[in-house]
C-alpha positions as CSV (number, residue, x, y, z in Angstrom):
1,X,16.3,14.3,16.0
2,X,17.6,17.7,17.6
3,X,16.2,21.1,17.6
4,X,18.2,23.8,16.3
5,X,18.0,27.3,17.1
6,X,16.6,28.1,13.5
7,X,13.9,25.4,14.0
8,X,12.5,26.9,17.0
9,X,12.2,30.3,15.7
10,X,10.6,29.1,12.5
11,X,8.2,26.8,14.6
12,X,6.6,30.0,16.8
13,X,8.9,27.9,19.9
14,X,10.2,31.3,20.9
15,X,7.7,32.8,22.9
16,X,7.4,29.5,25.3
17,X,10.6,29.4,25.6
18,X,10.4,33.0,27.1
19,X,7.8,32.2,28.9
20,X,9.6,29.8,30.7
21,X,12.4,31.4,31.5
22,X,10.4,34.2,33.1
23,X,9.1,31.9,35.2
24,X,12.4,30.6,36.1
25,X,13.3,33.8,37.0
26,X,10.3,34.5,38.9
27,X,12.8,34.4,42.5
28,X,14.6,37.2,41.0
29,X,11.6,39.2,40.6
30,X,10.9,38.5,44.5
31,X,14.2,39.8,45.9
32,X,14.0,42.6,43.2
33,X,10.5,43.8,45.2
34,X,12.0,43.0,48.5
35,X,14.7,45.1,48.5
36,X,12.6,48.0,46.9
37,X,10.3,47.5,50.2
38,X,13.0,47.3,52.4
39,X,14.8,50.8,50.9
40,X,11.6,52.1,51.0
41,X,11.6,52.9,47.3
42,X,7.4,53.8,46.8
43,X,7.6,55.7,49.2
44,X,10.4,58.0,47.8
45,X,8.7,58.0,44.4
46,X,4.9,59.1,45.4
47,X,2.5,60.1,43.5
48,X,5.5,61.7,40.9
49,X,8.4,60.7,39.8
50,X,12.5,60.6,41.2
51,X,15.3,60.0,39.5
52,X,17.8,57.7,40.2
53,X,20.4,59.5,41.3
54,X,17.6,61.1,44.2
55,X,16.7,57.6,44.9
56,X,20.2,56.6,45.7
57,X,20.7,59.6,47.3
58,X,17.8,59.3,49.5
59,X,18.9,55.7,50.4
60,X,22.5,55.7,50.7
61,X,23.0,53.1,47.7
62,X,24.9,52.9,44.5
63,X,22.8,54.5,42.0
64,X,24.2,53.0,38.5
65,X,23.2,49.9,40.7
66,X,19.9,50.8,41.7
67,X,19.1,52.4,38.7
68,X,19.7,49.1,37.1
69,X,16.9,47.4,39.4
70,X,15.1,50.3,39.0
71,X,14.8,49.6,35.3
72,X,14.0,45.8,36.5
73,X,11.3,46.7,38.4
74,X,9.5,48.5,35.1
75,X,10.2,45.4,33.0
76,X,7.3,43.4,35.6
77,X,5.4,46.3,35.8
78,X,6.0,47.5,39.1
79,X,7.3,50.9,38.1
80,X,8.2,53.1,35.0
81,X,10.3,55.1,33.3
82,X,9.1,58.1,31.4
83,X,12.3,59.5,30.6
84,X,15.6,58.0,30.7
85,X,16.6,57.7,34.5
86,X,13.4,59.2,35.9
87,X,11.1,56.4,37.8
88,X,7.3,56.6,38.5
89,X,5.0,53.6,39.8
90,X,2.3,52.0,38.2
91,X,-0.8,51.3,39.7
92,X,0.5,47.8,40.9
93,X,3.8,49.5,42.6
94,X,1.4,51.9,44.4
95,X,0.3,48.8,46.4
96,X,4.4,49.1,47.6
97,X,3.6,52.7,49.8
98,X,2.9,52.2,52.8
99,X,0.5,55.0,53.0
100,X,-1.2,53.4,50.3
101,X,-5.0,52.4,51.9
102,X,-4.4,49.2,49.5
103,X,-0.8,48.8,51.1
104,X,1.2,45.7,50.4
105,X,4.1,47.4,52.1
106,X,4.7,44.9,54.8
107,X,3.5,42.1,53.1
108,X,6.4,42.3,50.3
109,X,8.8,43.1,53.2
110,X,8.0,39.6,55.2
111,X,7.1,37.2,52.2
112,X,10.6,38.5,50.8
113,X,12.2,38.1,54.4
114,X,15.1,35.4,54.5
115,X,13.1,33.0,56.5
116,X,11.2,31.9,53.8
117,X,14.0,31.8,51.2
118,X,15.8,30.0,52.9
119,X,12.6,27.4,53.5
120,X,12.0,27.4,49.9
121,X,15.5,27.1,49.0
122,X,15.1,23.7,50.7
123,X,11.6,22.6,49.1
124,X,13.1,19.4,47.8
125,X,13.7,18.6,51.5
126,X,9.9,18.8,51.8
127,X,9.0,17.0,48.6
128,X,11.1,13.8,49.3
129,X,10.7,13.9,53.0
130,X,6.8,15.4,53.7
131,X,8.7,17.2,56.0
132,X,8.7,20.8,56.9
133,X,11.4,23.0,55.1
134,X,11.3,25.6,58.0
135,X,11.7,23.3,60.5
136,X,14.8,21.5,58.7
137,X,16.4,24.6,58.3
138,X,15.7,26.7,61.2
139,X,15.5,23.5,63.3
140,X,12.2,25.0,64.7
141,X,8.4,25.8,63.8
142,X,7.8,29.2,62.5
143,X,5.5,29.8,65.4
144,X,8.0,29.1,67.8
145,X,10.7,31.1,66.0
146,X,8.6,33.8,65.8
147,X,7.6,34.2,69.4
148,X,11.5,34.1,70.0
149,X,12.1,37.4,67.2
150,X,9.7,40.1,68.4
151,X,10.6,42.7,65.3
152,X,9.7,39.9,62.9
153,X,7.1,38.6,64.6
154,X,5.2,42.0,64.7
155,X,6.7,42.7,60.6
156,X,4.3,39.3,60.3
157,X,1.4,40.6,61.9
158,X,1.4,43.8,60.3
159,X,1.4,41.7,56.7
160,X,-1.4,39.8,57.5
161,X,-3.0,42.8,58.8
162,X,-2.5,44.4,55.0
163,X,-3.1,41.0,53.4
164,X,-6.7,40.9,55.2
165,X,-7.8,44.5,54.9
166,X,-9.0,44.2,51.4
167,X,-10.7,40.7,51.9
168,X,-12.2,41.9,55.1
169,X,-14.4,44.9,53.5
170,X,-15.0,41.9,50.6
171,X,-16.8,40.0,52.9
172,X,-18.3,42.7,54.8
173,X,-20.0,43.5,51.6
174,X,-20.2,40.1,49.8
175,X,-22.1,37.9,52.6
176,X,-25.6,38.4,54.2
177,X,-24.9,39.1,58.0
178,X,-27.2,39.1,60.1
179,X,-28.4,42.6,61.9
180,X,-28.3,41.5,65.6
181,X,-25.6,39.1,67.2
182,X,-22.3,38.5,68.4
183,X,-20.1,37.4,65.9
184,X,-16.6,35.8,67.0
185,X,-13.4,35.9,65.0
186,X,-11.5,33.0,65.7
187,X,-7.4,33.4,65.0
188,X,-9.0,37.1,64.7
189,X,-5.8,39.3,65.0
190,X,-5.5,42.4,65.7
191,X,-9.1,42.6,64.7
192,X,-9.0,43.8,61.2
193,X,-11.5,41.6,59.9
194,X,-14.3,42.5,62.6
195,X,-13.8,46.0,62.3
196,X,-15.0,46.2,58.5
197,X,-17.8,43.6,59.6
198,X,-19.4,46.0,62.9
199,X,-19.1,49.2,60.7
200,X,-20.8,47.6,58.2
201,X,-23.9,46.4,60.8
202,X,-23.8,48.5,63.5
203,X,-26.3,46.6,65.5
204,X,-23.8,43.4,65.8
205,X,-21.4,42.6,68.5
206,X,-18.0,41.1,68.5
207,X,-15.4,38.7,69.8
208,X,-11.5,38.6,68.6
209,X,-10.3,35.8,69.8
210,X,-6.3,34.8,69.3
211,X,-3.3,33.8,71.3
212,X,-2.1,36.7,73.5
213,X,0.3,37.6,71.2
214,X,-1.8,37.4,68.1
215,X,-4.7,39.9,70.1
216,X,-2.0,42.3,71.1
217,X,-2.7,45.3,68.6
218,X,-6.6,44.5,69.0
219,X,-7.4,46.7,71.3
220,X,-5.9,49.7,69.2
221,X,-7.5,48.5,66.0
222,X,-10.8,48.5,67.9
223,X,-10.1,51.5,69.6
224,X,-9.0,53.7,66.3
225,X,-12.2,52.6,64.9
226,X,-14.5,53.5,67.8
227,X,-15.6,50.2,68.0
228,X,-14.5,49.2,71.9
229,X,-17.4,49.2,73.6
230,X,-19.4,46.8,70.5
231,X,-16.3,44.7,70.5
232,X,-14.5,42.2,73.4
233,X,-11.0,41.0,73.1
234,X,-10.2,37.6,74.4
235,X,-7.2,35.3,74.7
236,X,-7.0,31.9,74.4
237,X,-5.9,28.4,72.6
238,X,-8.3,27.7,70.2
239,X,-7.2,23.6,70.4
240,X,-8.6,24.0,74.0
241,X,-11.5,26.2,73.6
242,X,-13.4,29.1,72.4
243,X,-15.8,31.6,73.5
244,X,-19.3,29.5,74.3
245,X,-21.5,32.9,74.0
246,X,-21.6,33.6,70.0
247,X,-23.8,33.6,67.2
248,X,-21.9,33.5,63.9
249,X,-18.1,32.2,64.4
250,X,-15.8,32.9,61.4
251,X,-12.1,31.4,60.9
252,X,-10.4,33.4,58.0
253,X,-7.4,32.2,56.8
254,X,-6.3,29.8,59.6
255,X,-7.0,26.2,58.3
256,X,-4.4,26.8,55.3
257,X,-1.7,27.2,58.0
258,X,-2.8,23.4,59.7
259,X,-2.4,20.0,58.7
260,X,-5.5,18.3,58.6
261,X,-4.7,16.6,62.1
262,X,-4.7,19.8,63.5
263,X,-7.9,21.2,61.5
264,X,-9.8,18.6,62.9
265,X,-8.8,18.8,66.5
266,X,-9.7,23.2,66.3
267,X,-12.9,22.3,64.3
268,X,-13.9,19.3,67.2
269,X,-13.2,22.3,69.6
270,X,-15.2,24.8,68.4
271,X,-18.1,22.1,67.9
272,X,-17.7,21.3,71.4
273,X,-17.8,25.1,72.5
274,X,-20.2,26.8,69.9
275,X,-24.1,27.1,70.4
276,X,-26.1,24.2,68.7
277,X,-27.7,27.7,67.1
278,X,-25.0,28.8,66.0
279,X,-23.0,29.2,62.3
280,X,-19.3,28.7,61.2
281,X,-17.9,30.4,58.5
282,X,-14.6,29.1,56.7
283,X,-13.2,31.9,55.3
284,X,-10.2,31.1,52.4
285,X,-9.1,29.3,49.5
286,X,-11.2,26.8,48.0
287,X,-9.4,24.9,45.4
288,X,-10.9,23.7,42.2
289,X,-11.1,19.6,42.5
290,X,-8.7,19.6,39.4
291,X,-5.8,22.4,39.2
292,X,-6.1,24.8,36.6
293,X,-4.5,28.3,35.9
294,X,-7.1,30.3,37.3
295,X,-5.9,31.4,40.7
296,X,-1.8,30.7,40.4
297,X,-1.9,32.6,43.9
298,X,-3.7,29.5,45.6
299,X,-0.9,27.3,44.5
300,X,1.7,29.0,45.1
301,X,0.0,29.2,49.3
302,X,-0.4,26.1,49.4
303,X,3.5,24.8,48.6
304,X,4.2,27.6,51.0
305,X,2.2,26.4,53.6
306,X,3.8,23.0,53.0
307,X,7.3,24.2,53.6
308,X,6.8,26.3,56.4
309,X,4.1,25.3,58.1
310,X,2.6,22.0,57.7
311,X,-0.4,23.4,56.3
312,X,-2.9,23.5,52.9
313,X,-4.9,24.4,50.6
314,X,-8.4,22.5,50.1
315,X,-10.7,21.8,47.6
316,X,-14.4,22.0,48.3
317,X,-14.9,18.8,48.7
318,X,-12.2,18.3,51.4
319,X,-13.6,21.0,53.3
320,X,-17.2,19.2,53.7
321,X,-14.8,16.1,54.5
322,X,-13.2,17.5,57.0
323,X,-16.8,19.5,58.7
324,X,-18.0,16.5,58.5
325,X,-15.8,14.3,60.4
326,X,-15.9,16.6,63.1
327,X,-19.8,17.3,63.7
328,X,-20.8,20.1,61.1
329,X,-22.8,20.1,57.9
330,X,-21.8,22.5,55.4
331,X,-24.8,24.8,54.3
332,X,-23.3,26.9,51.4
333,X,-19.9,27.0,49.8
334,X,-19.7,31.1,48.3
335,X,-16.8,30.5,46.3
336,X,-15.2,34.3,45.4
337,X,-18.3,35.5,48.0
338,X,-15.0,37.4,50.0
339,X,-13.1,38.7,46.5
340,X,-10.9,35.9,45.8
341,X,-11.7,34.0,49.4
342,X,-14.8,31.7,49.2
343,X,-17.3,31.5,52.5
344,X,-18.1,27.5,53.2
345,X,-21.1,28.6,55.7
346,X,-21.6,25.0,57.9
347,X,-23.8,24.8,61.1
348,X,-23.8,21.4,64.2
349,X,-25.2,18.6,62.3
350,X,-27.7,18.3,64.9
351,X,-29.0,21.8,63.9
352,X,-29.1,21.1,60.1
């Protein structure tokens, strides 16, 4: 028996069908914010309000055309319009200055970069084949093509710079660390995440520890903060080894980038490196054991980490699987202890 129109409005059907289609349309709300990055658009618009015609203006575009993405942007409540033509941001547009201390500036402007269209454009490839989108597209890793496009690669680090700042103060605040010690980031960056952790215990140490490209802007981070002379910057391949001379050892936000292959071989290095004193943290996403629509985020990182990188999301109880396998024995599992990022705390199994 077919639907018609009339049934479907009489039935209260309306509403999911909208609901659909907005989700349909969801790509079309990620190019909308990418190109409103890219023009610099928050940054135009302040703490006031511009009207179109100054926006276009400002940015060299057609302004009946921007003015009509303007008026998309208000419709997902990025911005607003007060009065016909005139644009202000809401409090989740703010997030798109990149003076903003919350700033998602760089963030939009590399999640919305053509690299990973263009992967998830060819998620089917990655569904049928288990393979990597990135990889079948750009017929390389996106490590690899990174270190070969320095602009991008330094657009990247900036995001995850932005991406961590929030979650870094989170965990600063949100687990117990200890007074004294050396605590080493692993995959650290440009140091982000330490620097919220030694202001807030000024009688710790640190090591950031990343590949020499991924320690470059350390120093400076460090340095900004006044935090060189409590804080060391190493180099290194963490699938080969890590510093041998910590206390507390956190990796935030790596394994979700790995395979679990690869997450085993870095954890059966650090196990071989670290202190039998010493304590891991796993910093990220835990996943419920059965999908729900909690955290949408969570799911939409881990396809992403399938298509471009081989990586994953895990749940809780593939964590301890995978700590287990490789010499550890999982303490404490702080799920939302770093905002939305859980802390699985884990020490040597001989030291449990």
């Amino acid at each position: 028996m077919s639907t018609t129109p009339q049934d479907v409005l009489a039935t209260g059907k309306l509403d999911l069908r909208a609901a659909l289609i907005e989700r349909i349309g969801g790509y079309m709300t990620a190019h909308g914010i990418g190109v409103a990055a890219e023009l610099g658009l928050a940054d135009l618009i302040g703490t006031g309000s511009r009207t179109s015609r100054e926006l276009a203006d400002a940015t060299a575009t057609h302004e009946p055309s921007l003015r009509r993405l303007l008026r998309m942007l208000v419709a997902v409540g990025i911005a607003e319009e007060p009065e016909p033509g005139r644009f202000a941001l809401t409090g989740i547009g703010s997030q798109l200055r990149s003076d903003s201390p919350d700033s998602l500036h760089k963030f939009a402007k590399m999640f919305c970069h053509p690299i990973f269209f263009t992967s998830w454009q060819n998620l089917r490839h990655t569904v049928t084949t288990g393979e990597r989108a990135f990889d079948h597209v750009h017929e390389t890793g996106i490590y690899d093509w990174l270190a070969r496009h320095g602009e991008t690669s330094t657009l990247f680090n900036e995001a995850m710079s932005e991406e961590s700042r929030l979650s870094a103060a989170q965990l600063a605040a949100g687990y117990d660390f200890p007074a004294t010690g050396t605590v080493v980031d692993l995959g650290g960056g440009d140091g982000t995440l330490l620097t919220a952790i030694l202001q807030a215990r000024p009688g710790l140490r640190g090591i950031v520890f990343d590949s020499p490209s991924g320690v470059a802007e350390a120093p400076a981070t460090l340095g900004k903060a006044g935090l060189a002379d409590r804080c060391e910057v190493r180099s290194g391949d963490f699938f080969q080894s890590v510093p041998d001379d910590g206390d507390l050892y956190i990796i935030k936000s790596v394994f979700q980038d790995w395979g679990d292959d690869e997450a085993r071989a870095i954890l059966r290095t650090v196990r071989a490196h670290i202190p039998a004193s010493a304590t891991l943290l796993i910093v990220g996403t835990v996943l419920p054991e059965t999908a729900d629509t909690s955290a949408p985020v969570a799911y939409f990182t881990d396809v992403n980490m399938m298509v471009t990188t081989g990586g994953r999301e895990r749940t809780e109880g593939e964590f301890r699987a995978l700590l287990a396998e490789t010499g550890f024995t999982v303490r404490s599992v702080g799920v939302g202890q770093a905002g939305p990022l859980s802390v699985v705390e884990a020490v040597p199994a001989s030291a449990a």
